[in-house]
N, C-alpha and C positions, 0 to 999 in steps of 0.2 A: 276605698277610703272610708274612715269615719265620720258619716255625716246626719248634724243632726237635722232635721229640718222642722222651722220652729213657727206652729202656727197660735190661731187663737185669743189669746188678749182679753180683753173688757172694752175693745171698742164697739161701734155700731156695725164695724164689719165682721164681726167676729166669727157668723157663719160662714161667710165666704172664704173668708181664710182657710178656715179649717178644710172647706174642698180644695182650696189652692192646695195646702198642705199635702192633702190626700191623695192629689195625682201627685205632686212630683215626689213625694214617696215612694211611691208605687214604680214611677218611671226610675226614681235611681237604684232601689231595690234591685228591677228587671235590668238594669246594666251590670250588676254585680258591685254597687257600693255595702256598705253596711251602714246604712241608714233606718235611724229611729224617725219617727214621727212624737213630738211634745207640744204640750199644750202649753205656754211661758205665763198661763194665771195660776192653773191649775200644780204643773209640775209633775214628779215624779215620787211618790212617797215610799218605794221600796228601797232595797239594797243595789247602790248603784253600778257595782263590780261588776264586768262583763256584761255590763246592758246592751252593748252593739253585739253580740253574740249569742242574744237569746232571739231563739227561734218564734218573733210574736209576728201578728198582723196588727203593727201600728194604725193602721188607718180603718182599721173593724168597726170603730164606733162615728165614722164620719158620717153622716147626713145629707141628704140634698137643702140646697138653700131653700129656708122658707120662703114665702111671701113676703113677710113682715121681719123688719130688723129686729135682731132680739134683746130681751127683756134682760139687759146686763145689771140690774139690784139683784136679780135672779141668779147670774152668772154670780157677782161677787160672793154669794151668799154659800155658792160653793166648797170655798175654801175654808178647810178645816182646821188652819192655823188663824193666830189673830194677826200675823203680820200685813202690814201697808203696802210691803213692797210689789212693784210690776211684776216679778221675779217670785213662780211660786217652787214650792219647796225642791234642793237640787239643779234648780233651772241651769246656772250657773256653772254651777261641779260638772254638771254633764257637758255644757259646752265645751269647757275648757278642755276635758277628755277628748272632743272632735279635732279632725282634722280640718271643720269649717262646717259653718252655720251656712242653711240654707233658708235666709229668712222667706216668711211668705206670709207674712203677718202685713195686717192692713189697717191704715186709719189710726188714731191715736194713739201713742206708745212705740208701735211699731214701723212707723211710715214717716215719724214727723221729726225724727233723727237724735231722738233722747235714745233710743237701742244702742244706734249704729253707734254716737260719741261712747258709752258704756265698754261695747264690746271695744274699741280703741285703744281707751285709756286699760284694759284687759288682755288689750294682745293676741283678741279673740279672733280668726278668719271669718267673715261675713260676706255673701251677698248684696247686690245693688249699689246705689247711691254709696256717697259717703256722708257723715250728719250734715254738714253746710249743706250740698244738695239736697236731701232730703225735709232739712227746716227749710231752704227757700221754695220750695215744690210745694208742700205740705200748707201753707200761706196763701189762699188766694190771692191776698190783698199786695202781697210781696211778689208774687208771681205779677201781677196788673203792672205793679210797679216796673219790674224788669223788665215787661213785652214792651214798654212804652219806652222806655229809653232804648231797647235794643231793635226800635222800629218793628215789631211783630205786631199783623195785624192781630186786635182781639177787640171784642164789646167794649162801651163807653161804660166804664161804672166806678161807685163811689165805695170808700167803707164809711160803715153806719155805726157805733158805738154804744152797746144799751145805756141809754140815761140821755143823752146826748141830742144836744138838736142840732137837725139836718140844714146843712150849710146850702145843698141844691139837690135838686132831686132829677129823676131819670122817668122822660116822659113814657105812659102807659102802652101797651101792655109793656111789663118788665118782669127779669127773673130777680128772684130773692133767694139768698142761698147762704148758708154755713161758712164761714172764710175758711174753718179748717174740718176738712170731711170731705170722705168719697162716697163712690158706689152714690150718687146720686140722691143723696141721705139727706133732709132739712133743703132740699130742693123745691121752690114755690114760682108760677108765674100768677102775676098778680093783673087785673086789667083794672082794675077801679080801684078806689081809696079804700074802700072797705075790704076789699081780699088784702092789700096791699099791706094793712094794719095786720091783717089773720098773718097772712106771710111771714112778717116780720116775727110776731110774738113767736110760731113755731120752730124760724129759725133759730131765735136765741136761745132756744133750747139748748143747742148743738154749740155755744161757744156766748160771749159777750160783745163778741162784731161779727156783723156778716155783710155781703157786699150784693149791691144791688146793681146791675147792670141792662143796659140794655137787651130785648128779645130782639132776636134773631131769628126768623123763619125759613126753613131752608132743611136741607137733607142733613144728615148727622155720618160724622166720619172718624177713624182713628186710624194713625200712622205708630209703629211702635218703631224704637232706634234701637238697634243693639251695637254696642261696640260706636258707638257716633255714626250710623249707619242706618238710613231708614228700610224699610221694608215696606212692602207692596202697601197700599193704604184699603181699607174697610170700611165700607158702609153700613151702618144701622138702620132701617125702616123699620121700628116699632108700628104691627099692626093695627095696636089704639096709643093716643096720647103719646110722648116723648119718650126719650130714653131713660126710663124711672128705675130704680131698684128692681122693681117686679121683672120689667122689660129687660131689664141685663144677664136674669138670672132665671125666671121659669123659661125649661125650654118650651117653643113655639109661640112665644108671643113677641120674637121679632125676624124678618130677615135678613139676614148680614150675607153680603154680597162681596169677595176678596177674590182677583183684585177687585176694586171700586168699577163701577161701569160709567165710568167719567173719562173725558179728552187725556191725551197723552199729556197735555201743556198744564191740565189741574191736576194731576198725579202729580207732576214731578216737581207744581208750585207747593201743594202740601206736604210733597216729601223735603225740599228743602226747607221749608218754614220748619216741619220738626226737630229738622236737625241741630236747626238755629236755637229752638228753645229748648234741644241737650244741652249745646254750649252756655249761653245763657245762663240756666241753673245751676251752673256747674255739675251737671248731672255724668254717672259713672256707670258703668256695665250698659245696661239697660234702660229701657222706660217704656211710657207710650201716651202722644199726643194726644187732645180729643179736639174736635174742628167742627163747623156749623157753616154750610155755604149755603148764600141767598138764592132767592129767586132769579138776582142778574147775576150769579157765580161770581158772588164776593167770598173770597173766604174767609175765617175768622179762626182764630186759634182761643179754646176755650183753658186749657190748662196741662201742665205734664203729670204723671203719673209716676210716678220712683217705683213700686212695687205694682205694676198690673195682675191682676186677678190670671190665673192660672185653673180655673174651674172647665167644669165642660162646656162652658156657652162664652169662653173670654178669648177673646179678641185676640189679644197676642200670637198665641197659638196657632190660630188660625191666621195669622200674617207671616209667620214662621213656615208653614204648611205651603203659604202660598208660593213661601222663596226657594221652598226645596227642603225643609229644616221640618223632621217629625219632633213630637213633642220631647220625646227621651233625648234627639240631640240635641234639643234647646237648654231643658233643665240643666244637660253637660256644660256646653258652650256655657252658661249663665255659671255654672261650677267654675271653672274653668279662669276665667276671665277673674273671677275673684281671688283665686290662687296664684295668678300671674302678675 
């Protein structure tokens, strides 16, 4: 099949993606599709005729993840057209040429269901979520909202509104975070008033509400669902500090342990709970839960995931691996499931 698989963006995830991009490239290449690899800021500015039949290494110029999220005035500055749109030159024309988009694009644009409704109303074949899921996923503060009516354990917390004064507060230490943003991104735990103030300002960076929640100390886990279907669950133990950008992405600076080395009865409590917050979201193909159990093995569901990271150090994959599912038959099944 023709597929294109579409990474990249101007979000804060941008690198990531791009290695998400780069293996399943790679992986559908080696199954015999005719997959491109595109960049949906950058685009395609040649002659588009027979693009899935030119002999290139789309993924030539990928990258390992930095340290630090990148410098997107920088990315913008890129583009050598003066147009606004998400959508850089071709983006489009070439999709509609596929047999189906393999998104792998993360974080704003591409995660938060303005794509998915586009490709829709286009008649485009897409991966993941569909837009409703991916807007309610994409929302922390809307995600808070649904674990609470749909009884899923998660953190006590508030959204915060820049300008706006705070109706109650969440006693110390507390996490402060981005309402719309992954990869760990405008992530702050705060123990006094004074980080608590720094927290907040660097969140708002990242959006005009962010949500402030109670910490939870405790081992760090993730469940991914394919198909409404959980799979083995994974633990994180970042060697320093939490599970930050850094810790998700340089290898060696965490352990991930799959399956989890947890009781049979907190496996199959976390795999259930994930399943509940696919349904929940109305979430479709895929995802992946992320969880925080205490010290007395409470567990807490932190949020869903619509596009998990697909790099060498993500999680998914490695849940996939644990179920009997190499990475090439995952990328298919995730084809697959989009086409059906």
């Amino acid at each position: 099949m023709k597929i294109v698989v579409l990474a990249g963006g101007i979000s804060t995830e941008r690198d990531v993606s791009l290695s998400s991009g780069g293996m399943i490239y790679q992986a559908l290449s080696q199954r015999g599709h005719q997959a491109i690899l595109l960049d949906v800021w950058l685009g395609y500015e040649e002659d588009i005729r027979g693009i899935f039949e030119l002999e290139t290494d789309w993924a030539v110029q990928v990258k390992a993840v930095a340290e630090e999220n990148p410098d997107i005035e920088a990315i913008k500055a890129l583009r050598r057209d003066d147009s606004k749109s998400f959508f850089g030159p071709n983006v489009l024309e070439i999709c509609r040429m596929a047999d189906c988009v393999f998104l792998a694009l993360h974080g704003a644009g591409g995660e938060d269901g303005r794509i998915q409704a586009c490709f829709e109303l286009l008649g485009i074949p897409y991966t993941g979520a569909d837009f409703v899921g991916s807007c309610l996923a994409m929302d922390k503060g809307i995600t808070k909202d649904i674990f609470q009516t749909w009884n899923i354990p998660t953190p006590v917390g508030i959204r915060v509104k820049k300008g706006e004064t705070e109706e109650r507060r969440i006693s110390y230490p507390c996490i402060v975070k981005a309402s719309c943003g992954g990869s760990s991104i405008g992530v702050y735990i705060a123990e006094n008033d004074r980080e608590y103030e720094s927290a907040k300002k660097e969140a708002w960076r990242y959006g005009d509400e962010i949500i402030v929640e109670q910490y939870i100390k405790g081992r760090e886990f993730s469940v991914g669902v394919i198909d409404g279907r959980a799979l083995p669950v994974i633990e994180m133990a970042p060697k320093k500090g939490f599970y930050d950008y850094r810790n998700k992405y340089q290898a060696g600076t965490t352990i991930e342990t799959c399956p989890a080395q947890i009781s049979e009865e907190k496996s199959r409590e976390m795999q259930e709970i994930a399943e509940r917050v696919f349904r929940a979201l109305r979430l479709k193909s895929y995802a992946r839960m992320d969880f925080v159990m205490s010290a007395g093995e409470e567990v807490y569901c932190l949020e869903g995931n619509t596009l998990p990271g697909m790099t060498p150090t993500s999680l998914l994959p490695q849940e996939a691996a644990a179920a009997g599912m190499d990475f090439g038959e995952l990328c298919e099944k995730i084809l697959q499931m989009a086409l059906t």
